[in-house]
PAZAPA-4460 file (N, C-alpha, C; in steps of 0.05 Angstrom, whole numbers, plus 32768, in hexadecimal, padded with zeros to 4 digits):
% residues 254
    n_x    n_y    n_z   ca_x   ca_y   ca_z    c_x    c_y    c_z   seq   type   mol
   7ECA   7E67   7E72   7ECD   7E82   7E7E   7ECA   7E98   7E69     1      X     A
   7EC2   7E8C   7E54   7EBA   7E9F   7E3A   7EA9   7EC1   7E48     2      X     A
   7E8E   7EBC   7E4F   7E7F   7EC9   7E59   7E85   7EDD   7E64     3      X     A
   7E93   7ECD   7E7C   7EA8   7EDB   7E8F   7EB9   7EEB   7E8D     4      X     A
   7EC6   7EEA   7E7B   7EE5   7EF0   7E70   7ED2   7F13   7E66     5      X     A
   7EBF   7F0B   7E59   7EAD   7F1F   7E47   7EA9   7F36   7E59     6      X     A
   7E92   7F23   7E72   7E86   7F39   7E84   7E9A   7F47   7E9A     7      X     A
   7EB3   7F46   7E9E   7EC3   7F4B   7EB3   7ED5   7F65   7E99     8      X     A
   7EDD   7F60   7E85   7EE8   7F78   7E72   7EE0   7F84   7E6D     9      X     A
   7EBB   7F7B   7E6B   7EAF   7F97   7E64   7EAA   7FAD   7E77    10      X     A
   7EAA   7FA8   7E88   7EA5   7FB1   7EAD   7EC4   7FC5   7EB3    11      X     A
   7ED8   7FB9   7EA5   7EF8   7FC3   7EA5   7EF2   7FDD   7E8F    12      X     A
   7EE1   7FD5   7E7C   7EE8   7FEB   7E67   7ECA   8001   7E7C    13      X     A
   7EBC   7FFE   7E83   7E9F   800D   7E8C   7EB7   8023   7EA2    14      X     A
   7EC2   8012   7EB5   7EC7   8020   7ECA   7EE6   802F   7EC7    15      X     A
   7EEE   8031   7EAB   7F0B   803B   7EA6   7F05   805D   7EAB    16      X     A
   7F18   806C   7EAE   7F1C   8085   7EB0   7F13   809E   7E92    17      X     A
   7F15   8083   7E7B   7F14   8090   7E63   7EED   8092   7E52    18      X     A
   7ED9   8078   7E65   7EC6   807D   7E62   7EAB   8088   7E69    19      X     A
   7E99   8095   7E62   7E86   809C   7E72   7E6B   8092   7E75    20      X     A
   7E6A   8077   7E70   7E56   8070   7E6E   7E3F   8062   7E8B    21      X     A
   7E5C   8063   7E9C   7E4D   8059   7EBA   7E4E   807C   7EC6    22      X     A
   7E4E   8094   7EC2   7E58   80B2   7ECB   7E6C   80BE   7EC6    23      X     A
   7E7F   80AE   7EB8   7E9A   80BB   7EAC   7EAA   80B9   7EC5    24      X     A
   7EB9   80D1   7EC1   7ED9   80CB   7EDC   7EC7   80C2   7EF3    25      X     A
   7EB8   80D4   7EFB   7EAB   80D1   7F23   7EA7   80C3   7F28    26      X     A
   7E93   80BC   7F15   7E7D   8090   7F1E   7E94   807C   7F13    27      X     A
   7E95   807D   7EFB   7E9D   806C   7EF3   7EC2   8062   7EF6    28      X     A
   7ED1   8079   7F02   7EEB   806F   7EFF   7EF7   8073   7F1F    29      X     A
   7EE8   808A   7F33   7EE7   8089   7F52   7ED9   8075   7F51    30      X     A
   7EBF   806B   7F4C   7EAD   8051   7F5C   7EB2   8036   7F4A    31      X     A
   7EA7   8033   7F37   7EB2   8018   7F23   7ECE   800E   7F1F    32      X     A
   7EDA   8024   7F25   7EFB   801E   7F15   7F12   8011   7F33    33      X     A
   7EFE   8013   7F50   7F0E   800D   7F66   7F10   7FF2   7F65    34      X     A
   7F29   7FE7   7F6A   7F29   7FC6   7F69   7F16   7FC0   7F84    35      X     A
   7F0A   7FD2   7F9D   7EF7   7FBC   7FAD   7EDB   7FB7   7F99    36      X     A
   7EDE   7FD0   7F8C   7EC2   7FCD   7F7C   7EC9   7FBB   7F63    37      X     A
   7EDD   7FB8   7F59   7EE3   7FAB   7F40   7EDE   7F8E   7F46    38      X     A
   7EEC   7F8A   7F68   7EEE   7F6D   7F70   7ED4   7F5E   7F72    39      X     A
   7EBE   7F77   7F7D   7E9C   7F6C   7F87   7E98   7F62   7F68    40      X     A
   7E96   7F71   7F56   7E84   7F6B   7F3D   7E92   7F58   7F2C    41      X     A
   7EAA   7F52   7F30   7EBA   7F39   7F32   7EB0   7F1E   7F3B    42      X     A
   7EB5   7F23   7F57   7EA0   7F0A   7F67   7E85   7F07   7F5E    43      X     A
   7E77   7F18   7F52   7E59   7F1F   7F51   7E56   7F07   7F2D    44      X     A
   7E68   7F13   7F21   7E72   7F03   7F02   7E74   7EE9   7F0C    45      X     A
   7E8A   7EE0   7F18   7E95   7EBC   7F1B   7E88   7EB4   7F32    46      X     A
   7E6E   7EB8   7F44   7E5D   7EB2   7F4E   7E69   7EAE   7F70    47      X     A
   7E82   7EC1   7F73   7E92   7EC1   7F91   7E92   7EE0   7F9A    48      X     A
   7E75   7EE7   7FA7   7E7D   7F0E   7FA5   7E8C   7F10   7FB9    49      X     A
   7E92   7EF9   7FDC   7EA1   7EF8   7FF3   7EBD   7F03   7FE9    50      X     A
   7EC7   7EEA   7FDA   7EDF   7EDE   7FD3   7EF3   7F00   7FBB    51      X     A
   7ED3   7F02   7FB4   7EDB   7F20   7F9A   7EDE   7F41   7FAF    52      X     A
   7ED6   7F43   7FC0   7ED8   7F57   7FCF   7EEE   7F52   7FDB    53      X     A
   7EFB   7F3F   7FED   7F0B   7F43   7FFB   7F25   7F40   7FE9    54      X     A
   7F2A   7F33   7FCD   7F40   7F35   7FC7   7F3A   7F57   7FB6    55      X     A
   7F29   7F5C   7FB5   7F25   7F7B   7FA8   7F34   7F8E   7FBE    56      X     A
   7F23   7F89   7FDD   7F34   7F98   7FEB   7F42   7F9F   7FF7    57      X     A
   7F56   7F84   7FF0   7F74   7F84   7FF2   7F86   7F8F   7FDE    58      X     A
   7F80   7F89   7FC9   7F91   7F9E   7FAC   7F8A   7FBC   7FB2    59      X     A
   7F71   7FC1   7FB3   7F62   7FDC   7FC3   7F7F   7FE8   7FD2    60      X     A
   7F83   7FDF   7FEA   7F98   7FE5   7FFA   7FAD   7FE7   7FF3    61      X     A
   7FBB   7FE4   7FDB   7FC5   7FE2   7FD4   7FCC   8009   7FC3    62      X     A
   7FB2   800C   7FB9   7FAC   8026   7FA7   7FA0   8035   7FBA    63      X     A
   7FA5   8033   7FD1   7F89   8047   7FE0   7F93   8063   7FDF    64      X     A
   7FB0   8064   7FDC   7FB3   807B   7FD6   7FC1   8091   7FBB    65      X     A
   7FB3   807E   7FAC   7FB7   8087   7F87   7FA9   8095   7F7D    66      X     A
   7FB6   80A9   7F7B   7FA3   80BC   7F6A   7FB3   80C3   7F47    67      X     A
   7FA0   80D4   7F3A   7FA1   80D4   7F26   7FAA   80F7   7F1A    68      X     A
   7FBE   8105   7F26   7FBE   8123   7F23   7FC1   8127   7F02    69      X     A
   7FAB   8132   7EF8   7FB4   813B   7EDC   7FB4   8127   7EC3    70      X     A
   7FA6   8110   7ECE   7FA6   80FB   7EBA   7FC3   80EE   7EC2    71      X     A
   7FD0   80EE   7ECF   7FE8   80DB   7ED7   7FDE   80C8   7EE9    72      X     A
   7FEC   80B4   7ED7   7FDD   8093   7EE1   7FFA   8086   7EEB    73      X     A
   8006   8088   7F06   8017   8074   7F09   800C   8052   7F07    74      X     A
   7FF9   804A   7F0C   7FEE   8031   7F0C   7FD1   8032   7F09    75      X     A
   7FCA   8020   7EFC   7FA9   801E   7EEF   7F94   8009   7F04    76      X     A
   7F8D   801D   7F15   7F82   8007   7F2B   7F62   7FEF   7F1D    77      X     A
   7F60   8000   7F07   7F49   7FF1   7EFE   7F4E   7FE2   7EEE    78      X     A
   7F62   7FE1   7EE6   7F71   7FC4   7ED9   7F78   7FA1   7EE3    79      X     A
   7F91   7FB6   7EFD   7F89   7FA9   7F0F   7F7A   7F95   7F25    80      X     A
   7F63   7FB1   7F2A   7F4B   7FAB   7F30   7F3D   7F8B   7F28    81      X     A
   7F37   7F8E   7F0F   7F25   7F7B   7EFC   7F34   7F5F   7EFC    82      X     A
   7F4F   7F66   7EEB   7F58   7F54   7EE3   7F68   7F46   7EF4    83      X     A
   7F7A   7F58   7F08   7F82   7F3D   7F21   7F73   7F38   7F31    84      X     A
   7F5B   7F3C   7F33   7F45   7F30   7F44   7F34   7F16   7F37    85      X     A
   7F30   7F1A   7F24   7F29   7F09   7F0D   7F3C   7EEE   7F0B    86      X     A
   7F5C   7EF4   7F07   7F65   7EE1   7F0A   7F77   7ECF   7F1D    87      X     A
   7F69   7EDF   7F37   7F72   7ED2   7F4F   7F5C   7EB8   7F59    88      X     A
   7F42   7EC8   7F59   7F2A   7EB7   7F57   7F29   7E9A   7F47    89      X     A
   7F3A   7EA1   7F25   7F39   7E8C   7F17   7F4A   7E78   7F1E    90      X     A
   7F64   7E7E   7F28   7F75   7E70   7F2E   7F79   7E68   7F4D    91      X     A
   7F61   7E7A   7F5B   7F60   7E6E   7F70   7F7C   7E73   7F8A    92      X     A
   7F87   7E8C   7F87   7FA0   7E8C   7F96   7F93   7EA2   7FA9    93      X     A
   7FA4   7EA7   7FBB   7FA1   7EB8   7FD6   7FA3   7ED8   7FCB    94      X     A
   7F8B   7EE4   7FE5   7F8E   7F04   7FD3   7FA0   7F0E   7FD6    95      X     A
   7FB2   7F04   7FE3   7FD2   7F15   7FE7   7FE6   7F0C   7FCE    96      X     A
   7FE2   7EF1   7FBF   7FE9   7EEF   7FA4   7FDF   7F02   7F90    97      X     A
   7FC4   7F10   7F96   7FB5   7F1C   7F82   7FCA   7F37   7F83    98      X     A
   7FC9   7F40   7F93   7FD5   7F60   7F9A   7FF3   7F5A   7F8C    99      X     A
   8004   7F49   7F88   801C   7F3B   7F7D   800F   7F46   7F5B   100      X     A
   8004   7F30   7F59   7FFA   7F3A   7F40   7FED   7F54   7F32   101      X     A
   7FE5   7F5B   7F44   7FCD   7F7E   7F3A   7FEA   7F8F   7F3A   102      X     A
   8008   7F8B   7F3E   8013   7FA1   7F37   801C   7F9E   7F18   103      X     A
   8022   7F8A   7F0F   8027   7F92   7EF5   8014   7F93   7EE7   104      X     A
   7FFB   7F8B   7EEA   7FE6   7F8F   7EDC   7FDA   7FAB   7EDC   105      X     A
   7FE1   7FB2   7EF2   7FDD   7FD0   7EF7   7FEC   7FE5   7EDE   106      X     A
   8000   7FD5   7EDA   8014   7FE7   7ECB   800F   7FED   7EB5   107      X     A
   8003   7FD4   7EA6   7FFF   7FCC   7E8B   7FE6   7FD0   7E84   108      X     A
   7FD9   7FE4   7E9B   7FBC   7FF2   7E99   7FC8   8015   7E90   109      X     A
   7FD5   8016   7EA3   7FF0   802D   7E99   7FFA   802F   7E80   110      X     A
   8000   8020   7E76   8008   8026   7E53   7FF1   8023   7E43   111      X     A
   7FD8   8017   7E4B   7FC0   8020   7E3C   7FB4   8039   7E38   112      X     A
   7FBE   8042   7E53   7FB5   805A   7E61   7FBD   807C   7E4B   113      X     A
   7FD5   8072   7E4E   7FED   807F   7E37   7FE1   807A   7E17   114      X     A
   7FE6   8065   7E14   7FE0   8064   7DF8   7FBE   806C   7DEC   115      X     A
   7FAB   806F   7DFD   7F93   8083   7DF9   7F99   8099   7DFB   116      X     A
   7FAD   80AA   7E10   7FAE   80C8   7E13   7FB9   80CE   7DF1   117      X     A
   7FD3   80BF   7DF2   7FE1   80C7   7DD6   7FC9   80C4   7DB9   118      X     A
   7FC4   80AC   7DB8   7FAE   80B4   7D9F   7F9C   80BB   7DA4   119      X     A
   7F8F   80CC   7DBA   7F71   80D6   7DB8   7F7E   80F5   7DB2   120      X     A
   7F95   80FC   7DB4   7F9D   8115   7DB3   7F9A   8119   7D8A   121      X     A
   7FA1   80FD   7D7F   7F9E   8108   7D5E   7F7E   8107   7D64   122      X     A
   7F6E   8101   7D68   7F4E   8105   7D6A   7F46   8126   7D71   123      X     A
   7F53   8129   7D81   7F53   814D   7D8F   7F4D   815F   7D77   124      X     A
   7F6F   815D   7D63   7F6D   8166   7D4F   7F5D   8166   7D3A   125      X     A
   7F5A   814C   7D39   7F3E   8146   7D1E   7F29   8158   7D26   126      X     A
   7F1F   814A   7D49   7F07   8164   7D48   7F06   817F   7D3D   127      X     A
   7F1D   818F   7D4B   7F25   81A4   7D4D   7F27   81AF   7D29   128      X     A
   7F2A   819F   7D14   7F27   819F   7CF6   7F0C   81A4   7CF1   129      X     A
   7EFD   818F   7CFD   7EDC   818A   7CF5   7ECC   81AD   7D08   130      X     A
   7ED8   81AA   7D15   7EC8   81C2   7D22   7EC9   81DD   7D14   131      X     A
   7EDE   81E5   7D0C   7EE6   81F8   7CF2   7EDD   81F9   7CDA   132      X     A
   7EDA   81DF   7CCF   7EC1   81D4   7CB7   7EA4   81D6   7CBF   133      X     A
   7E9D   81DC   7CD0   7E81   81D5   7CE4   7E76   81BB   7CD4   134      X     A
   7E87   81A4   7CDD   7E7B   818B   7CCE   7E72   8177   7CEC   135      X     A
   7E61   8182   7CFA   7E52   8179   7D0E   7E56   8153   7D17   136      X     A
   7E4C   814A   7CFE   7E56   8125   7D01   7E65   8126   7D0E   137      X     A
   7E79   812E   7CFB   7E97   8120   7CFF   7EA4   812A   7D19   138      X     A
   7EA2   8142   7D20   7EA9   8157   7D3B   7E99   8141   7D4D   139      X     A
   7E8B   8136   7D53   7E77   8129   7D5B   7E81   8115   7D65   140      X     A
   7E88   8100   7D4A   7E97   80EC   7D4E   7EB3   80EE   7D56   141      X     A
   7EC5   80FD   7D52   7ED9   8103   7D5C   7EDC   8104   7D7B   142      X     A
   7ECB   8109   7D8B   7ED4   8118   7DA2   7EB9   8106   7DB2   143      X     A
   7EA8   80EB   7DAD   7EA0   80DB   7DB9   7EA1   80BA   7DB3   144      X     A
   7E9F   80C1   7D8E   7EA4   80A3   7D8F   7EBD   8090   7D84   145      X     A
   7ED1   80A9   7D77   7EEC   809E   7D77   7EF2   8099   7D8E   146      X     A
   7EF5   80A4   7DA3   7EFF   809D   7DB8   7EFC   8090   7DC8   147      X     A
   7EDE   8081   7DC9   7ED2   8071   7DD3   7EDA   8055   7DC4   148      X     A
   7EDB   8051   7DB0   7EE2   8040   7DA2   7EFF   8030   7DAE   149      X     A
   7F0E   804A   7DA9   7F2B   8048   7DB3   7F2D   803F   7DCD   150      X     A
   7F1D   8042   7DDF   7F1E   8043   7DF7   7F11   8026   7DFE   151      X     A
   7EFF   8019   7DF7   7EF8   7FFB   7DF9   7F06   7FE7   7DE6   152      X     A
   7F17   7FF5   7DD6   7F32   7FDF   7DC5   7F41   7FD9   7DDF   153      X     A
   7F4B   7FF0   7DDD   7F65   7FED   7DFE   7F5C   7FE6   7E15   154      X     A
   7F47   7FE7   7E19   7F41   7FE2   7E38   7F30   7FBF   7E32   155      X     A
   7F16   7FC3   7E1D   7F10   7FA5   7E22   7F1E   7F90   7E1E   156      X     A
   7F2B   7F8C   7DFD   7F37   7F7E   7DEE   7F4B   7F79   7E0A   157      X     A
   7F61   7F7D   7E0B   7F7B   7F74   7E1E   7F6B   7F63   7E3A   158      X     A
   7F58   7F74   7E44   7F4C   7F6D   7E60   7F41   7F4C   7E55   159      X     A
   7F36   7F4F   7E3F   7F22   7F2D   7E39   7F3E   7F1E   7E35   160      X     A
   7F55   7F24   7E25   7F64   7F0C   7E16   7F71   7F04   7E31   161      X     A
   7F77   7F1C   7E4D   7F8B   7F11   7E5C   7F7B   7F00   7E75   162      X     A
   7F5C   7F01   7E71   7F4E   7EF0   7E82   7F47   7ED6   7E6D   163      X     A
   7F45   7EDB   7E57   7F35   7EBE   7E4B   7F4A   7EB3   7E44   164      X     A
   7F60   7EC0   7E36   7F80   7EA8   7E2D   7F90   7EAA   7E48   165      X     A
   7F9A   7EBE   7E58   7FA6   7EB5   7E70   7FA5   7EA7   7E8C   166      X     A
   7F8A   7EA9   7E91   7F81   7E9E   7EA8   7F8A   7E7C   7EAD   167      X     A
   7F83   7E6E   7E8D   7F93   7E55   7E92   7FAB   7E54   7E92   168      X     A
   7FB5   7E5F   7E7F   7FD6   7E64   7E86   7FDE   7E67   7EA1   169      X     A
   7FD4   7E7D   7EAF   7FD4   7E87   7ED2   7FDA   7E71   7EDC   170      X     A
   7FC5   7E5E   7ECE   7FB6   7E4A   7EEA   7FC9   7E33   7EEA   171      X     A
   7FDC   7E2D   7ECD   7FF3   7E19   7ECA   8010   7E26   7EDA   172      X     A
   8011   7E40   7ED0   8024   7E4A   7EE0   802D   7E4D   7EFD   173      X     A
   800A   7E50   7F05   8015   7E55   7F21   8017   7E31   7F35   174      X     A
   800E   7E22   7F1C   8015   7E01   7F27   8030   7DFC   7F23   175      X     A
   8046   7E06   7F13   805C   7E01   7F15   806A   7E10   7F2C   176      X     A
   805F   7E26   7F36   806C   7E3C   7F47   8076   7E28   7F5D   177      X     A
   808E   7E26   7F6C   8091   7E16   7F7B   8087   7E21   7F9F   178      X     A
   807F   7E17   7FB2   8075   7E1D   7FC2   8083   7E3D   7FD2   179      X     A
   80A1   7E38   7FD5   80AA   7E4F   7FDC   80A8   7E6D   7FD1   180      X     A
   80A5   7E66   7FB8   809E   7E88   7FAA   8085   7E88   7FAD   181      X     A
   8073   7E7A   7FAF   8059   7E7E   7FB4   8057   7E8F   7FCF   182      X     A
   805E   7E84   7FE1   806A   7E92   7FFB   8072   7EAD   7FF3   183      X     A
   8086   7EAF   7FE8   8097   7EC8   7FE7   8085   7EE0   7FD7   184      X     A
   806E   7ED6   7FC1   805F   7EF0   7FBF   8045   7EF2   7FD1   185      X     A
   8041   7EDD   7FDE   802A   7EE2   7FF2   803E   7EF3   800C   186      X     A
   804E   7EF8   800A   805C   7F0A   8024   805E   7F21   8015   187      X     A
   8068   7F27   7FFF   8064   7F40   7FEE   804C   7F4B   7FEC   188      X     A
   8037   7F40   7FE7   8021   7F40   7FE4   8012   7F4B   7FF6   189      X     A
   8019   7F44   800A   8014   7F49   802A   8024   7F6B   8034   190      X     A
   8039   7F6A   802A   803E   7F87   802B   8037   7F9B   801D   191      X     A
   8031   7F95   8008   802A   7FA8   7FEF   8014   7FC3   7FFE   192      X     A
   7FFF   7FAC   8009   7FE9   7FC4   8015   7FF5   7FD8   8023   193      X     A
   8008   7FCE   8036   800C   7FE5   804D   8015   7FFA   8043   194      X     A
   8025   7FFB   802B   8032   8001   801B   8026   801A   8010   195      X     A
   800A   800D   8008   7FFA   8021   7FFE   7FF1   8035   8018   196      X     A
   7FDC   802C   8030   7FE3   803C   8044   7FF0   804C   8046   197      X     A
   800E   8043   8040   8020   8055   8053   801E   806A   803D   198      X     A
   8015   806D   8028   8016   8078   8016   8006   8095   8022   199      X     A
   7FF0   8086   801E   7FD6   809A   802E   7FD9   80A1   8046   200      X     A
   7FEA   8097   8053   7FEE   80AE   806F   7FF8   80C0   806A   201      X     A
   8012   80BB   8054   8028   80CF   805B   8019   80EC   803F   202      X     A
   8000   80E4   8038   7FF2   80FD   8028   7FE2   810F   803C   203      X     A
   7FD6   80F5   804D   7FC2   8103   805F   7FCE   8118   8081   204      X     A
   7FE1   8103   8083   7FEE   8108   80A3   800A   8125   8099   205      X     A
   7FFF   813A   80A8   800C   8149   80AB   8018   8156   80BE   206      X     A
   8010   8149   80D8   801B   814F   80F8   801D   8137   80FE   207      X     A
   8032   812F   8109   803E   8118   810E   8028   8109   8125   208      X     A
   8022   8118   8131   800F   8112   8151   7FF9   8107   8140   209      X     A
   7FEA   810D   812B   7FD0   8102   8120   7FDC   80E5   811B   210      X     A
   7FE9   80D9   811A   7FF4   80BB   811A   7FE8   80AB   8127   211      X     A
   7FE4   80B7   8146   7FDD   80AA   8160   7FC7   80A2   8152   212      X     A
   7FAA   80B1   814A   7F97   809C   8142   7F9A   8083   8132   213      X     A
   7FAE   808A   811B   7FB4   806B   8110   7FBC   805A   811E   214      X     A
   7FD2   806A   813C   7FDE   804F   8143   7FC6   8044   8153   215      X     A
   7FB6   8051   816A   7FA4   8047   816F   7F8C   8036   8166   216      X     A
   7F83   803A   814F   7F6D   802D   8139   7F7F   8015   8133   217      X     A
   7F90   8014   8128   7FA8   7FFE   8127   7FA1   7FE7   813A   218      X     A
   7FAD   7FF4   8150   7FAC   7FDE   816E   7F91   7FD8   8170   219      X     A
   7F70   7FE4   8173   7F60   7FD8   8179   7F5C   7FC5   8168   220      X     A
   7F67   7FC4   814D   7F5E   7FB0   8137   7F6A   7F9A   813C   221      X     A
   7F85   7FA1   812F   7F92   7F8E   8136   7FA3   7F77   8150   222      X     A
   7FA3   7F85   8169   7FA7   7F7D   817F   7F8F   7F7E   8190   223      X     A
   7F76   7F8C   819C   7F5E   7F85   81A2   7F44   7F7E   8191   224      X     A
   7F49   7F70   8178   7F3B   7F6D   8167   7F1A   7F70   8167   225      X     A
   7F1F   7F8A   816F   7F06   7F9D   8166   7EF9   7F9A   8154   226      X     A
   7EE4   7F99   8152   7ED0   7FA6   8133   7ED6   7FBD   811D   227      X     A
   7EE3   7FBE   810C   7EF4   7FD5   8100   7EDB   7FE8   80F7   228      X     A
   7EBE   7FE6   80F4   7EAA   7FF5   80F7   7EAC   800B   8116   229      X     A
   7EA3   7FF4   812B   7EAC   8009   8142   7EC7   8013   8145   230      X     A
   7EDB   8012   813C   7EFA   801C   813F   7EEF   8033   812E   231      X     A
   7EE4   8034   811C   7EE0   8045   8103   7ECC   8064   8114   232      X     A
   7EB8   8054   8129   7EA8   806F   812F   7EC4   8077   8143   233      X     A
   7ECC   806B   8156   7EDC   806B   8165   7EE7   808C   8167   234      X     A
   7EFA   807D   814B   7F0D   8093   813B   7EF7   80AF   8138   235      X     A
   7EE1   80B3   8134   7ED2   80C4   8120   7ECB   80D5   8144   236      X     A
   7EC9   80C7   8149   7EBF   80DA   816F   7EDA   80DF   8173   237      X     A
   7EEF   80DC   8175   7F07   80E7   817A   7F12   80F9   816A   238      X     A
   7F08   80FA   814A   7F0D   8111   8140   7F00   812C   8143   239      X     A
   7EEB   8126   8149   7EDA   8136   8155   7EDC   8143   816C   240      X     A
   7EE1   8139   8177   7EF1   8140   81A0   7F03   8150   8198   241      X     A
   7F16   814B   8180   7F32   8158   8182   7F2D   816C   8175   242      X     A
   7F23   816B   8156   7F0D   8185   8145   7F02   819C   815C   243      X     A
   7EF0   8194   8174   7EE2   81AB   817B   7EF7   81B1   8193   244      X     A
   7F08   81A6   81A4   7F1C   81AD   81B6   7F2E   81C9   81A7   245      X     A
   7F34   81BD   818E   7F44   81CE   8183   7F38   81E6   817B   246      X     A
   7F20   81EA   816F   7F0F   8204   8169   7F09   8215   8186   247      X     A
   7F07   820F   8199   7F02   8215   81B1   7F23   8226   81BA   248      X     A
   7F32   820E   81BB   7F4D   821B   81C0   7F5B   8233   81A9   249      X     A
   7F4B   8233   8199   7F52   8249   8180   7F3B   8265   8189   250      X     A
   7F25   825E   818F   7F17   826F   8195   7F24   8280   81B3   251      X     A
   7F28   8271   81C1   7F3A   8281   81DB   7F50   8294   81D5   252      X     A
   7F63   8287   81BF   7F75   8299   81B7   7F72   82B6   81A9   253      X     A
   7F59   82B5   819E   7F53   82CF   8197   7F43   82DE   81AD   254      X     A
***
């Protein structure tokens, strides 16, 4: 899993928030850095893209509603992303084990996260020296490829040692796990997503009545097991109905 270990960290360091080499923040840390997308190119690496999407977009659900205000990283979904997808696949456990796992890995994408802000800030200064010298190089180097440097130490190095030295470890560990805790984080696991949801409603939902569409979309899915594509236009003609009802009823009032 040499190869592997290689091509799945480098993909962790491409799609991190700190590089620009797939578009910087937009492409590379909104589109590369999402664990569904982390999970595909996952699957796409260990030759399972089915198996890599769906445990992608279950951890996904998990972050659907994480954002990043100001450079504040409560959890590193592209850490996550890569690496508990990576080693759910290797070890072969359920994607609701994966989401178990993507939180502390999440975290410990979080103190990488940290420990680049803090030393790229002595880099700030250096530039900020060289630019006063007008010593072009070094201003140069300061403010693209120190930090770049810095930024594939922390992000590749950790991502390769905890897929190429831990994955076997994982894979002994989770043979001693005895059946019932196996259970017990596949039920955690299992809640984690809604979790995240509920996260994202309570950003998005600001009138209690806009609910009804979730609870509705809800029920066709899960109790008339609908096509969540058509539930999806469903929803999109009903916002629309309610959008132009309401402009109409606004237009009367004046």
């Amino acid at each position: 899993m040499l190869w592997e270990s290689i091509f799945i960290a480098f993909f962790a360091y491409l799609g991190w928030i700190a590089t620009p080499w797939l578009g910087g923040q937009a492409i590379a840390w909104y589109v590369f850095g999402r664990p569904l997308i982390a999970g595909t190119v996952v699957g796409f690496i260990l030759g399972d893209v089915q198996t890599g999407m769906v445990i992608g977009a279950t951890i996904n659900a998990l972050y659907i509603g994480a954002i990043t205000p100001g450079g504040a990283m409560a959890a590193d979904m592209n850490f996550a992303g890569y690496i508990a997808t990576a080693l759910a696949m290797m070890t072969k456990v359920s994607p609701e084990v994966a989401v178990s796992m993507a939180v502390p890995l999440g975290l410990i994408g979080t103190f990488t996260w940290q420990a680049f802000a803090t030393i790229n800030a002595f880099f700030a200064h250096l530039a900020d020296r060289y630019a006063k010298e007008a010593q072009l190089g070094k201003f140069t180097f300061m403010l693209l490829g120190a930090p770049q440097i810095l930024a594939f130490i922390l992000r590749f190095v950790p991502a390769f040692l905890v897929l190429y030295l831990g994955a076997p470890i994982a894979e002994q560990v989770l043979k001693l796990i005895p059946d019932w805790f196996t259970h017990v984080l596949t039920v955690v696991g299992g809640l984690l997503p809604a979790l995240g949801m509920a996260v994202l409603l309570k950003m998005l939902v600001r009138e209690t009545s806009i609910l009804a569409y979730f609870i509705l979309g809800f029920l066709a899915v899960a109790a008339l097991k609908l096509p969540i594509f058509a539930v999806a236009l469903a929803g999109v003609a009903l916002a629309l109905i309610s959008f132009s009802l309401g402009r109409k009823e606004g237009e009367a009032h004046v």
